[in-house]
Steps between C-alpha positions, in 0.01 A plus 500: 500500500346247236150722529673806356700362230202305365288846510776622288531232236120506487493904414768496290330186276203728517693761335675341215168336435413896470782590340452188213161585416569856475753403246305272289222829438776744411669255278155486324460860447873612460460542156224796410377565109419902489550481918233256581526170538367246147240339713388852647277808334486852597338651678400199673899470649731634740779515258474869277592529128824569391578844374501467133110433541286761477278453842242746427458367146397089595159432659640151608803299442404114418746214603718354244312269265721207336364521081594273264721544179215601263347758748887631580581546100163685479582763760858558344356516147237722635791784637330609829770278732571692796741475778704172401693312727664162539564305783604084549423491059158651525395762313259745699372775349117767498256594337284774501131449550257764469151462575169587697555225775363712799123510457314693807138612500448651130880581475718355325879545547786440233804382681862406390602148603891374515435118391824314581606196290775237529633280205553168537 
């Protein structure tokens, strides 16, 4: 009688052990600038972009880079802010980037980059 209910106790410790750490990793990621998570890019994620991104138009997606107050007034000075949000007081926000990145052989290839920021 004892051997069963200790098997029992032991699989169901097992499982909220599970259960906690599973948790902990979607608390991390619940919240999702442009549908990937800040610490994530795209492609390079299993999460997709939201819909108000154009998906054919971005080459890559970077992860959310914190600036500081000089570099944030530059960008909203400069008028090419895109896709603003803000979440727990921070600011996030893109920025197009367009350049030849992808170098192969003798070709080079201009590609559009989403950079995403954070202030503070």
């Amino acid at each position: 009688m004892k051997a069963p209910v200790f098997l029992f106790m032991i699989i169901g410790v097992v499982a909220l052990c599970s259960s906690c750490k599973h948790t902990a990793i979607q608390a991390k990621s619940a919240w999702l600038y442009l549908g990937i998570p800040v610490d994530e890019e795209y492609p390079d994620t299993r999460f997709h972009l939201d819909s108000k991104v154009p998906h054919e138009k971005y080459w890559r997606v970077s992860r959310v880079r914190h600036v500081t107050k000089d570099e944030y007034e530059r960008d909203v000075a400069a008028g090419h802010i895109l896709f603003r949000d803000q979440h727990s007081g921070t600011q996030f926000y893109a920025m197009e980037l367009r350049r030849d990145f992808v170098r192969r052989g003798d070709t080079r290839y201009w590609v559009s980059i989403l950079e995403r920021k954070a202030f503070p």
